[in-house]
Every structure is written in structure tokens, then in C-alpha cells.
ZAMARGU-4260 file (C-alpha; in steps of 0.2 Angstrom, whole numbers, plus 5000, padded with zeros to 4 digits):
<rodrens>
0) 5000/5000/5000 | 5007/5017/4998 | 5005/5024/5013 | 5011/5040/5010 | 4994/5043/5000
5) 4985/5040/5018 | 4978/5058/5024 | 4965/5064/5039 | 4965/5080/5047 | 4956/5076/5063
10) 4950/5093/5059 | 4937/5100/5048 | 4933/5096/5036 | 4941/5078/5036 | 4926/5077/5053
15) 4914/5089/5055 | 4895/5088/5062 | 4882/5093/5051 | 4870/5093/5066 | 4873/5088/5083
20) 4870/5070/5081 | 4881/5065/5067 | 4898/5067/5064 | 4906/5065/5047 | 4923/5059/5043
25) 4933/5055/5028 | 4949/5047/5021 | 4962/5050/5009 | 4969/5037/5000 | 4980/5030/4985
30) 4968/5023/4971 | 4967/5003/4967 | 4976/5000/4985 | 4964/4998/4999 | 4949/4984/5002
35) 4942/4990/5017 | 4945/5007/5026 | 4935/5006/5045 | 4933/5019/5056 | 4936/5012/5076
40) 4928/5026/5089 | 4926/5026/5107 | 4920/5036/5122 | 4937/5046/5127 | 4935/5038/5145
45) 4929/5023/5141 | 4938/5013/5127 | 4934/4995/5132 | 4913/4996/5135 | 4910/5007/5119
50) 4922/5005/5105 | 4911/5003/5089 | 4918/5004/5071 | 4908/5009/5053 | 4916/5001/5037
55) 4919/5016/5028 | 4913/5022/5009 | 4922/5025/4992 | 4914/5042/4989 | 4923/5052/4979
60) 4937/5046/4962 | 4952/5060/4961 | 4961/5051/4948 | 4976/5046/4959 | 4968/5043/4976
65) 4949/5039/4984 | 4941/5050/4999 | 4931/5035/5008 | 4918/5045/5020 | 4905/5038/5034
70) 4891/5045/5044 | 4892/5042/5062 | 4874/5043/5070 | 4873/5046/5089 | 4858/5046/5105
75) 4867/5061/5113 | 4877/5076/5106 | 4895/5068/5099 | 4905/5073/5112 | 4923/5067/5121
80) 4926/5055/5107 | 4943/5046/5099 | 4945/5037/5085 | 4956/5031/5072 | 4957/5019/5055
85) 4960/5003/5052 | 4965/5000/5034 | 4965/4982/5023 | 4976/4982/5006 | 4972/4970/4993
90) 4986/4960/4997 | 4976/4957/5014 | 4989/4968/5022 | 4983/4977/5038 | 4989/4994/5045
95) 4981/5008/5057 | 4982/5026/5055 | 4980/5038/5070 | 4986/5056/5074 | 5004/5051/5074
100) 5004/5044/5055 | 5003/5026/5050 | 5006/5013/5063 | 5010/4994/5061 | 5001/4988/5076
105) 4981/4993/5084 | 4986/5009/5091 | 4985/5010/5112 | 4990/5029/5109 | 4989/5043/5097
110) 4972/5043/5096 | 4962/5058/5084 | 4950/5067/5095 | 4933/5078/5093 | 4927/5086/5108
115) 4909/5093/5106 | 4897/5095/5097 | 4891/5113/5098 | 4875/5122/5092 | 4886/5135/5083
120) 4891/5120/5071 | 4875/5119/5066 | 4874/5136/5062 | 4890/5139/5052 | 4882/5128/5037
125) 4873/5138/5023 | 4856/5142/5024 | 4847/5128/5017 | 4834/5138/5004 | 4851/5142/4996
130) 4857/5123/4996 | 4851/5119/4978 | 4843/5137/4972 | 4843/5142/4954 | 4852/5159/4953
135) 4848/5170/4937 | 4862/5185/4936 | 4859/5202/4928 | 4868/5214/4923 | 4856/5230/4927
140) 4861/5241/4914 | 4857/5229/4897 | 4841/5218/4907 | 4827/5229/4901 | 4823/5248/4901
145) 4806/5252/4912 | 4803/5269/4918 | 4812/5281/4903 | 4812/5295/4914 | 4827/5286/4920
150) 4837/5283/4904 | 4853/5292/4903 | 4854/5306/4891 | 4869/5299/4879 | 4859/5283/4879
155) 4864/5274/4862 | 4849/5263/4854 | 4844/5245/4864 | 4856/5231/4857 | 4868/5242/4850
160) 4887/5235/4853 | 4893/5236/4869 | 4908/5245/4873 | 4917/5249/4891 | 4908/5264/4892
165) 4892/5265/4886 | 4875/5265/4889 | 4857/5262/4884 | 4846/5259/4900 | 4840/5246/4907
170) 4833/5250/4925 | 4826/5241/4941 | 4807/5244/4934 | 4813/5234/4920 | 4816/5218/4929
175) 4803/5222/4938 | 4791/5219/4925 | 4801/5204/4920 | 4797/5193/4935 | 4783/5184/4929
180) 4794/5179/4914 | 4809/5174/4927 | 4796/5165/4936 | 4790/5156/4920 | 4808/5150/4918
185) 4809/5143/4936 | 4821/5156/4943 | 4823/5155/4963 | 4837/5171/4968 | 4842/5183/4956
190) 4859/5191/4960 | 4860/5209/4954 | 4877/5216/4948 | 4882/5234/4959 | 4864/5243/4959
195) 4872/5259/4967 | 4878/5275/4961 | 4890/5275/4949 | 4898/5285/4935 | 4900/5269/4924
200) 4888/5257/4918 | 4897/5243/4927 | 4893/5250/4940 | 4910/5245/4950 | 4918/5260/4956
205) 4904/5266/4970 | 4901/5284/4973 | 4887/5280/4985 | 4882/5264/4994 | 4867/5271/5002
210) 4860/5278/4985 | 4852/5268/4970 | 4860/5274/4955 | 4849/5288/4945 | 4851/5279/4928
215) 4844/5262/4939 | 4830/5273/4947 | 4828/5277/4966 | 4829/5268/4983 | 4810/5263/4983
220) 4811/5254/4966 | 4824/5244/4974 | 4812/5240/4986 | 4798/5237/4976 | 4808/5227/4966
225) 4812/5215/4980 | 4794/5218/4987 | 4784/5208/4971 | 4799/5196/4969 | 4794/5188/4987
230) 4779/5188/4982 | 4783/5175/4968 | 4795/5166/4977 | 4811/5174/4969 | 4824/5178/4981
235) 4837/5192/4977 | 4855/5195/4982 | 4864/5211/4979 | 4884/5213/4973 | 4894/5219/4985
240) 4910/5230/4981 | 4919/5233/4997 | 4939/5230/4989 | 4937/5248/4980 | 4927/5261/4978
245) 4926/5274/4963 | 4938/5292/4966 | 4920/5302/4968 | 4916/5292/4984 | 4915/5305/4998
250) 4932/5299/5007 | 4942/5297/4991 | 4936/5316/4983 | 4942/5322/5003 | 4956/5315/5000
255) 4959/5323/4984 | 4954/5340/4990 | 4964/5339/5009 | 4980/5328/5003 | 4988/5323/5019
260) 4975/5334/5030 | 4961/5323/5025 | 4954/5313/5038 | 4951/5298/5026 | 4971/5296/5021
265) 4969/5279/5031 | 4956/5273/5021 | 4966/5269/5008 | 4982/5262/5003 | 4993/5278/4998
270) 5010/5277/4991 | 5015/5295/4988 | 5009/5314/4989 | 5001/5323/4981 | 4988/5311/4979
275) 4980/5311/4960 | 4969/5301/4950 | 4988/5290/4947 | 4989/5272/4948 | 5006/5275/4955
280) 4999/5288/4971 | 4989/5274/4977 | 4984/5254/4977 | 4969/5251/4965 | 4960/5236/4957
285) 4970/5227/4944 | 4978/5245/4941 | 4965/5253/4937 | 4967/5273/4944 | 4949/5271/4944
290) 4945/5260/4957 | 4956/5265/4971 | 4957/5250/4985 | 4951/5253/5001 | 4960/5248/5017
295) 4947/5235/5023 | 4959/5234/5038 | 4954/5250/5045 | 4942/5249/5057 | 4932/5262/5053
300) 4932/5257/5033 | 4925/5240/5042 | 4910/5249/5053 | 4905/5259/5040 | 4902/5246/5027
305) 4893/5236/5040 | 4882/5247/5042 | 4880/5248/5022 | 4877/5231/5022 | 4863/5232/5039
310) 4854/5246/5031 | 4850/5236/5016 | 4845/5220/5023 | 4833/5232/5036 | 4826/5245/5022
315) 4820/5231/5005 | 4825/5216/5014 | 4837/5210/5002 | 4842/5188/5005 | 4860/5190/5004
320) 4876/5196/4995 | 4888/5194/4983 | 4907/5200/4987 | 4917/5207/4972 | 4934/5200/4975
325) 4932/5192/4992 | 4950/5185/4993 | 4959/5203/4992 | 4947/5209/5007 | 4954/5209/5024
330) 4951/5191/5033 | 4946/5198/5051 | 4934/5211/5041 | 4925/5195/5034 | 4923/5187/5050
335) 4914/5202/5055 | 4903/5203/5039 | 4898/5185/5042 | 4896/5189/5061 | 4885/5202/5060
340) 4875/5196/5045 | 4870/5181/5052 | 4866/5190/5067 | 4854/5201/5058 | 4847/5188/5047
345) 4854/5170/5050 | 4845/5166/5033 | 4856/5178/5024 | 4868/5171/5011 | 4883/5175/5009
350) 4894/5173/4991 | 4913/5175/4989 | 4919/5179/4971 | 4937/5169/4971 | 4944/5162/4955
355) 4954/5150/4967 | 4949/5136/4974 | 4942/5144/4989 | 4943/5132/5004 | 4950/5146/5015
360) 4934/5157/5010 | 4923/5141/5016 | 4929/5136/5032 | 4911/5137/5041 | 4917/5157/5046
365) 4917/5167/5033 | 4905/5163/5018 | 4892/5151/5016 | 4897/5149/4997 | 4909/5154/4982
370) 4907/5157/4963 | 4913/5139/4959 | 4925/5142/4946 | 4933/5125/4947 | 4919/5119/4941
375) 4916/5130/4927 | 4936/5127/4921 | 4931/5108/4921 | 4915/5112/4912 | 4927/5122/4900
380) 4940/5110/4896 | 4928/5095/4893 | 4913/5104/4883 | 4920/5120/4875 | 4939/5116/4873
385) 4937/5097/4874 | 4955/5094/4879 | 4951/5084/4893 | 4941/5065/4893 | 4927/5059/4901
390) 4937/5048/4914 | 4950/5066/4918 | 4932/5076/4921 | 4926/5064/4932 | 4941/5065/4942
395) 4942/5085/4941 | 4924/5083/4947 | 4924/5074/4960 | 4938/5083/4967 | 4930/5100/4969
400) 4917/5090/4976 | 4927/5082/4989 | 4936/5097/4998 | 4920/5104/5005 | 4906/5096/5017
405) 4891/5090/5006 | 4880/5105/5013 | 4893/5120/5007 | 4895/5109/4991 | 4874/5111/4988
410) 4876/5129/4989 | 4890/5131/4977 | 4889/5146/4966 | 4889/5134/4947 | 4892/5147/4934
415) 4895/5142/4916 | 4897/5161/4911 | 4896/5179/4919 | 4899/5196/4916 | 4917/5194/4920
420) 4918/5179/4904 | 4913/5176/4889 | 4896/5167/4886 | 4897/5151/4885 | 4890/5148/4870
425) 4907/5156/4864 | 4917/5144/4873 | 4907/5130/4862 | 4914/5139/4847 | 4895/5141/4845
430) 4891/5119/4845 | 4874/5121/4850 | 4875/5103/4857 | 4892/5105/4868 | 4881/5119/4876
435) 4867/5109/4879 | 4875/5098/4886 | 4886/5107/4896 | 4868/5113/4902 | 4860/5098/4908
440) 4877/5095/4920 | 4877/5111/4927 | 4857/5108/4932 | 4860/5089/4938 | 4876/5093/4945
445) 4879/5097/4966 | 4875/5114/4972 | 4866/5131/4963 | 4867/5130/4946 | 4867/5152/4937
450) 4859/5157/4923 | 4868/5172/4918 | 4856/5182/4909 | 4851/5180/4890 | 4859/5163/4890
455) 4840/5155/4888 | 4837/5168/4877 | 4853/5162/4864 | 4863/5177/4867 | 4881/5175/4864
460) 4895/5186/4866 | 4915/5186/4867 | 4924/5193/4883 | 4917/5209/4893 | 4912/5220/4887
465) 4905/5209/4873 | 4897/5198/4886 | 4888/5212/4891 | 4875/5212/4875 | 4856/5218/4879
470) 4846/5205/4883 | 4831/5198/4869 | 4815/5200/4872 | 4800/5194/4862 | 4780/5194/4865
475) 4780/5173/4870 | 4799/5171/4877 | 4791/5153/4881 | 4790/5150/4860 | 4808/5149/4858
480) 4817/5133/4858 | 4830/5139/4870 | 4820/5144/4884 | 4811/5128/4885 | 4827/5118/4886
485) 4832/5128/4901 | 4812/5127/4907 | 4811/5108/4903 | 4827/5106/4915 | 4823/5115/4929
490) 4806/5108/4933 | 4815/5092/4932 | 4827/5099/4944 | 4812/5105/4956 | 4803/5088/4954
495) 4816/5078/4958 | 4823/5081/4976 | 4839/5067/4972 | 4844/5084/4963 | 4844/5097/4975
500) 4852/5085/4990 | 4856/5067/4982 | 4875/5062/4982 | 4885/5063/4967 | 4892/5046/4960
505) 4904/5045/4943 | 4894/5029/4934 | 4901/5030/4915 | 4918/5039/4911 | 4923/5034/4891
510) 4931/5047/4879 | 4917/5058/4877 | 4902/5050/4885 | 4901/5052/4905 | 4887/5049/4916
515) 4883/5051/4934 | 4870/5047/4945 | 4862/5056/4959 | 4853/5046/4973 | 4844/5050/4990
520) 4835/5039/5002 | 4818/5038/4988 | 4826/5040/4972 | 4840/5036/4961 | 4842/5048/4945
525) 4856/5044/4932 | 4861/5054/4920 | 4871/5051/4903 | 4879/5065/4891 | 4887/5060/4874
530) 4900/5073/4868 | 4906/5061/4854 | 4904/5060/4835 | 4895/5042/4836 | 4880/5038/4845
535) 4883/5027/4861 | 4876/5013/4869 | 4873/5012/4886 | 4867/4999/4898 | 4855/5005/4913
540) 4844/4996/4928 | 4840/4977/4922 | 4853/4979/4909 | 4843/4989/4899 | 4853/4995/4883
545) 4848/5013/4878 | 4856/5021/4860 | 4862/5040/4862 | 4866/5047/4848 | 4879/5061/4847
550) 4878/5077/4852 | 4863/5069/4866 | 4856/5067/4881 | 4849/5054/4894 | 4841/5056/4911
555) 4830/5042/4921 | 4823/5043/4937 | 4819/5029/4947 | 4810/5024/4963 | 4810/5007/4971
560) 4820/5001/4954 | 4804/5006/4945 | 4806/5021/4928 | 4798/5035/4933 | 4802/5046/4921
565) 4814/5048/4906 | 4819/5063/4898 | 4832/5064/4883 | 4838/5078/4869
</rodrens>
């Protein structure tokens, strides 16, 4: 066996408690080594009268290793508990792995320990409305133009190209009067890019957090807008951009005027007087003189965007947020943000955006979710740039599923395109079957698959600010083939609660044909995807052989081994 591969934390999340009467462990190790890996527990006190072990679960396929994982159930709270594994190679070899390492003999010592179970465990998971949603981003300014008293004045005409700069007005009162239609698709939360005043139509550089930007409309259609969409079920979540603020935000423009008298100086990260609008005077986002970067250290910077956060949760009742560039944010400034949040509203969500892996982001302190961008670059590389196999994006997978508790992994952030990207459409160099595929993953796949807006409607689009196109919008949205894909999905989703909460099992991995199946304690739904040039034969439940041709589909969902429903392209 190689025991090198052998890896437990004893600490989260190798063990954690998704409620006070369960523990959850798992175990790292090589692939193709290990027949059995057990899990030997006792009372801290009292090893000889309670000792139990759990055989423990392949779960997850990384390529070159296997997380096996087991549930631990429990009459009390878990509490003053030791364990350790006892592992079986094919070879009939045994070993034991404790706290020390790897051990030759049953261990008397060394022993890995969890404590308590405390209620605050419990609370540290994601809210569960958000484990499983369907998110619909939009990017306010090319949605849909409503009241045209709000329309800037050097508007250029609706679907004109976009360009970094300019504008043709779409508002809040525009989505508003797209509810029904999101609701018709089956949306759940819609997540706003930055609603608040701006001089761009980005709206990243803030000039003021407490005031809906003119060209959006005022505060009350913000809460108006949040108003009707409760009333159809549709949650909404606002971006929050806290790393920078635009050089007209109040302490950034005293700074200008006051130099080294301002009392604001700290707020930011200056590097030389005078200070001007100068890249080289001061720390700004991805160099832009635009966005200088604020000094989230500062505790006064912290308190006041706290209360920016509060005052919007308390005046339209927005469900969460979204942080614009979480990981260059202080970490003791995120702690707080989650602190007093949840305090507010323990319901909230909260949404990190990384383009890393993000484990430090989801450590049950900080934010109950990230914009999963693994699982997008995996969606990439097997559908649009098709340079990985069926068996490699299994793996890749499985791997981003295997760093994070089962509840965080439900309220992933699954993106296939944003405003920061190109569609994905584009990435498909525009194979209308790669797409669709790639589609039916994201919706069957762990965690809260994101519609960025248009993508129903066939938009396309090359990087930002191409990405940025306006949306389409016809008299019967629900006549056009696209839409009903995306509809025809998601009620599927919504029926189906393997979907929203079922493990995630690698079944088929074979050039360009993978499948997967999702199973909870009622149902078993298994779902096959052919990326090939050839159609495919399959073999399902009762050896059932089943043709996909290429460029298809196949879904079937069974209860109590009986076919209760089949879909397929």
C-alpha cells in the first residue's frame, strides 16, 4: 500500500457535524490500494465498553487517490470522542492510521479526537433555501429599460454593441416587469450586479452605497423590486463591492481636496503625495486609477460598510450578498461581515467571488458559498475546449466535490458564464450541442446552478464588454426553443429532490460519454451525456441497453428500481 497517499486532518473538514447527532469523517487514500478502510471510535474515557467501528465508503474518484467517507449517528450530542482507521490492502495487508501517522500495530495511543458538538456548528452551514437554488444573474444596465424618465441622456439605441463605456438603459422597473417571465423559467434568487451609484455602467467604482444609481432609478424601486419578487417566490441578492470604491466616493474626493490633511488618508492604501487620480499615488483594482482599493483593515472602513450592508438588509430586505473580489478583502473584516449578518438575518447568504479554489473562503466562518469556478474550468475544458476526457472530468469533478462538506457543496455558486467571461456559447465555438450539454450538467450537477442572463434567450457574446450584450425579448419568450430547454430542465430539477440533495456518483467515464447518478434515500436519477461523434450505447437498471446518439442526452429517474420518468435531447 502506499502509505504516503493516507491523509486525515482530525479537523474540519476531514470530521465535522452537520448537526449535533452525526459526525462525518473521511479518508484519503491512494487509488486501486485499499479493500476495506474502517473507522474504530470510542468514548474518550471509556475505550473497552463502547468501542464501535463503521466500514467506511468509496465516495469520491480524484484520479490518483479515493476519499472514503462515513456518517456516524449518535443518541446524545457527539461529544469526548477518539477514533482512528484501520485499513486492509488487497494484498490482505493490515495497518492503522492515527494522529501520529501510519502505525504497524492497533494503536494504544495517538488517538484523533473531537470534543463537542456545539450548536454554533450547526449554524455555520449555509442556509438551506440556498442549498440547491437556481440563481439568474443580471447585469442591470442591458436587462430591460422600464421607467424612461430614468434613461441616461447619451443613451445609444437598445442592442447596440457594447463597449466599456456606454449606455442604453436598462433599469430596476425593467426587471421588475420581468418577474413573471423569470418566474416562468423557474428562477429562485436573482443576484444583481452593483445597483448603486455610479459614474459607469458597470457600476463597479461606487460613489454612493446608500443611493440607487439615478440611471437604475431610486431607493424605493429597489424595494419594490424585492417587494413583488417575494411575492413570487424569487429571492434576490445584491453585489457587494467593498475591495474599491470609485475616486467620487465622499472619502476618496476628501482625500483629493485635503491631501495629507484629510481625515480619510487611512482609508486607503497611499503610496506617495500629492495624491492624484495616478495608479502610482495609490493601490487600486487590477491597476485601474479608477477603482482606488480601500483599506478593509481599518476599522472604521469596516463599521461603515457594515452598516451599508445592515441598512439594506433592514430598508427592502434583500436575502444576501455577493462579494466582488472576496480574497483581496481583509480576513478579520470577513469574519465580521459573516458575524453580524447572520446576526441580523441567519438566513442571509453570503457569496465569495474567488477564481481560486476557495477552501480558506469556506471554512464554516466566513462565507456560506463561492462562485465555483473549478467547476466551470472543468466544464470548459471537457465541453468548449474538449482537451480533457470523460474519465479526467470525472476526476476534476469529484475533486471539487470532495474538499467541502456535502451542505457547502449544495450551495455552490455553478456558473458556466458571467459578466466577467465570455458566454458560454462562445466557449462551444457556438456547437449548440456542447452547450446543451454542458447545460444539463450544470442543472444535475451538486450545488446552485446560474443562469447568467440571456443565456436562455441564445445570446452570445466574446469577453466583457461583449458579454455584456442587451438581453432579447419577444411577446412569447416561452415559444423559443432555448427557453424551454432551460424550462424543461429545471422543473425536472424542482421535481426531483435526488437533485437538490442526492449524492453525486461517477457511473460511465469513456472518451466523450460520462454519466453520473444522483441518489437520495427515495430516488436514484442517472444521467448520461454524449460529447462524441458516434451515437453510444449504454446499459442501465436490468441491463437495459439505451442508444444515444451524438451530440445527446439521457436522464431516468427511478424509485423502488421502477422508471419513473425519462427525459432525453
Amino acid at each position: 500500500m502506499n502509505l504516503a497517499a493516507f491523509y486525515h486532518s482530525g479537523m474540519y473538514p476531514e470530521i465535522y457535524a452537520p448537526d449535533r447527532f452525526h459526525l462525518r469523517f473521511s479518508f484519503r487514500a491512494a487509488s486501486g490500494d485499499i479493500e476495506t478502510c474502517t473507522l474504530v471510535y470510542f468514548h474518550k474515557n471509556h475505550r473497552e465498553e463502547t468501542t464501535k467501528e463503521e466500514r467506511m465508503s468509496e465516495q469520491y474518484h480524484l484520479g490518483t487517490s479515493v476519499v472514503y467517507t462515513a456518517v456516524v449517528s449518535f443518541q446524545k450530542p457527539a461529544r469526548y470522542l477518539q477514533y482512528y482507521f484501520r485499513v486492509t490492502g488487497k494484498n490482505g495487508d493490515t495497518c492503522w492510521y492515527n494522529a501520529w501517522g501510519t502505525v504497524e500495530k492497533c494503536p494504544d495511543s495517538g488517538f484523533f479526537e473531537y470534543a463537542y458538538a456545539n450548536k454554533c456548528i450547526v449554524e455555520y452551514m449555509p442556509p438551506k433555501w440556498s442549498q440547491g437554488t437556481i440563481y439568474y444573474q443580471i447585469f442591470p444596465e442591458r436587462f430591460r429599460k422600464g421607467n424612461p424618465s430614468y434613461a441616461p441622456e447619451n443613451c445609444v439605441a437598445w442592442g447596440s454593441k457594447p463597449t466599456a463605456s456606454n449606455f442604453m438603459g436598462g433599469n430596476l422597473d425593467g426587471i421588475r416587469k420581468s418577474l413573471s417571465y423569470l418566474a416562468e423559467l423557474g428562477i429562485e434568487c436573482i443576484y444583481l450586479n452593483p445597483v448603486f451609484t455610479s459614474p459607469s455602467n458597470h457600476k463597479y467604482d461606487t460613489t454612493d452605497y446608500y443611493k440607487v444609481d439615478p440611471h437604475f432609478g431610486i431607493n424605493e424601486d429597489l424595494r419594490v423590486l424585492v417587494k413583488e419578487a417575494h411575492e413570487k417566490n424569487i429571492r434576490v441578492i445584491l453585489d457587494a463591492v467593498f475591495n474599491h470604491t470609485g475616486t467620487d466616493f465622499f472619502a476618496f474626493a476628501d482625500l483629493l481636496k485635503k491631501q495629507e490633511k484629510s481625515e480619510y488618508q487611512s482609508w486607503y492604501h497611499i503610496t506617495r503625495f500629492p495624491v492624484r487620480e495616478e495608479a502610482d499615488c495609490y493601490e487600486c483594482f487590477f491597476g485601474f486609477a479608477g477603482m482606488p482599493k480601500l483599506n478593509t483593515g481599518n476599522e472604521k472602513v469596516q463599521e461603515y460598510l457594515l452598516n451599508v450592508l445592515e441598512y439594506w438588509v433592514r430598508e427592502v430586505q434583500v436575502d444576501g450578498y455577493r462579494f466582488d473580489v472576496i480574497d483581496e478583502i481583509d480576513e478579520n473584516f470577513v469574519l465580521k461581515i459573516r458575524d453580524r449578518l447572520k446576526r441580523l438575518n441567519p438566513e442571509l447568504v453570503l457569496i465569495g467571488e474567488t477564481w481560486a479554489e476557495g477552501k480558506r473562503l469556506l471554512n464554516g466562518c466566513e462565507m456560506d458559498s463561492i462562485m465555483n469556478y473549478s467547476f466551470r474550468q472543468a466544464m470548459l475544458d471537457f465541453f468548449a475546449e474538449r482537451s480533457i476526457n470523460a474519465e479526467t472530468f470525472g476526476h476534476r469533478l469529484e475533486t471539487a466535490l470532495s474538499r467541502h462538506p456535502d451542505e457547502t457543496n449544495m450551495a455552490m455558486f455553478n456558473a458556466l458564464d458571467t459578466h466577467d467571461t465570455k458566454r458560454f456559447i462562445n466557449s462551444c465555438s457556438h456547437r449548440l450541442d456542447s452547450f446543451k450539454l454542458g447545460v444539463v450538467v450544470q442543472m444535475m450537477f451538486p450545488g446552485s446552478p446560474s443562469i447568467y442572463y440571456g443565456d436562455e434567450a441564445g445570446i452570445d457574446g466574446e469577453n466583457d464588454p461583449d458579454c455584456r450584450k442587451c438581453m432579447t425579448w419577444q411577446e412569447n419568450p416561452g415559444e423559443k426553443e432555448s427557453f424551454r430547454f432551460y424550462q424543461r430542465l429545471i422543473q425536472f430539477r424542482k421535481k426531483h429532490s435526488a437533485i437538490r440533495n442526492g449524492s453525486f456518483t461517477t457511473v460511465l467515464a469513456d472518451g466523450r460519454v460520462y454519466g453520473f447518478a444522483r441518489e437520495n434515500e427515495t430516488e436514484i436519477i442517472e444521467i448520461f451525456v454524449n460529447d462524441s461523434d458516434d451515437t453510444v450505447e449504454i446499459t442501465v437498471e436490468n441491463a437495459r441497453s439505451i442508444l444515444i446518439s451524438k451530440g445527446n442526452f439521457y436522464i431516468v429517474c427511478r424509485k423502488n428500481g421502477e422508471i419513473i420518468e425519462e427525459i432525453c435531447s
